[in-house]
C-alpha positions in Angstrom: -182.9 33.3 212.8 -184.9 30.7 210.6 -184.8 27.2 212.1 -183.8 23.9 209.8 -186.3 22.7 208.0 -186.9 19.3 207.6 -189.8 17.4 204.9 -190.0 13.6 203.2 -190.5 14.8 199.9 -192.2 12.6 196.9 -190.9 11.5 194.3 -192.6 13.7 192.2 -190.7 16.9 194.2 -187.4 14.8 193.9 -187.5 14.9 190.0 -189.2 18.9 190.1 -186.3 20.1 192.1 -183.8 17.5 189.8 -182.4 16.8 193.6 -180.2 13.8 191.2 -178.4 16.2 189.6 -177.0 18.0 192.3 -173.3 17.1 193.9 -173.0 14.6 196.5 -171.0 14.8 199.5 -170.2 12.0 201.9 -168.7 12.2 205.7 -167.4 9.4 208.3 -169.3 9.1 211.9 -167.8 12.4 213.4 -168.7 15.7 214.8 -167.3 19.4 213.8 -168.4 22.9 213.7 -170.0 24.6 210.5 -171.3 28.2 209.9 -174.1 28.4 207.2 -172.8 31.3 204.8 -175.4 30.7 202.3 -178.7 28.5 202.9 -178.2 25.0 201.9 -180.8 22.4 200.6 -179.6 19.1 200.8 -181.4 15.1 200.3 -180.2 12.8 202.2 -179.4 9.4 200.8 -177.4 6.9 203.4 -176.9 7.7 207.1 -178.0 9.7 210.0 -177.1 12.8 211.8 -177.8 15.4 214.4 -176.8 19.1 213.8 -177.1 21.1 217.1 -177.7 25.2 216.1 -176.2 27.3 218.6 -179.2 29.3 219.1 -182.4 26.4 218.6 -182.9 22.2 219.5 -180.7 20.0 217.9 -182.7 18.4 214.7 -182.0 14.7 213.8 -182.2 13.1 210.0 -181.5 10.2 208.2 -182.8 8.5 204.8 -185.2 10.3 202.7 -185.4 13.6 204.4 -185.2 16.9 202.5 -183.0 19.7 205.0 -182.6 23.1 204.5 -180.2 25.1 206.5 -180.9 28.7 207.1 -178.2 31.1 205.8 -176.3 32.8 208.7 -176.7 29.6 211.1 -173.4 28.3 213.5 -173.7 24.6 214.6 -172.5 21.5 215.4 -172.4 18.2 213.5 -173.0 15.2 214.8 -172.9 12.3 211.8 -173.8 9.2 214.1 -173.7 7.1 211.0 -171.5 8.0 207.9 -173.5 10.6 205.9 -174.1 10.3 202.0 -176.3 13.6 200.7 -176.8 15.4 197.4 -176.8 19.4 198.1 -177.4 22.7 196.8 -176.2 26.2 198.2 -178.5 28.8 196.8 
């Protein structure tokens, strides 16, 4: 299975991929179980988290970092600090 990927994109990339005009979603501190049925691109904007994959390390991110999730992936979310993201499921 592909492993999260994680970048600090520049602006530049921000306005190519128009990361603004995708949804946001927000989340309190707390930690629940998610399955990946389509891979997800997401920005994150406030906050910081750790998502454990059942089958690889746990990645941590926070502020300014780009994250794809591979499609197919089970894990664990851990939102140490509430979460504020824009995202895209491709």
């Amino acid at each position: 299975m592909s492993e999260i990927k994680i970048e600090r994109p520049s602006q530049e990339k921000i306005d190519e991929m128009r990361i603004t005009d995708w949804s946001i979603w927000e989340k309190e501190e707390s930690t629940f179980d998610w399955f990946y049925d389509s891979q997800e691109t997401c920005y994150i904007l406030e906050g910081n988290a750790t998502v454990e994959p059942h089958d690889s390390d746990p990645v941590e991110f926070g502020p300014g970092d780009l994250v794809t999730f591979p499609k197919g992936m089970k894990c664990v979310w851990k939102i140490t600090k509430a979460i504020r993201k824009h995202y895209m499921f491709e």
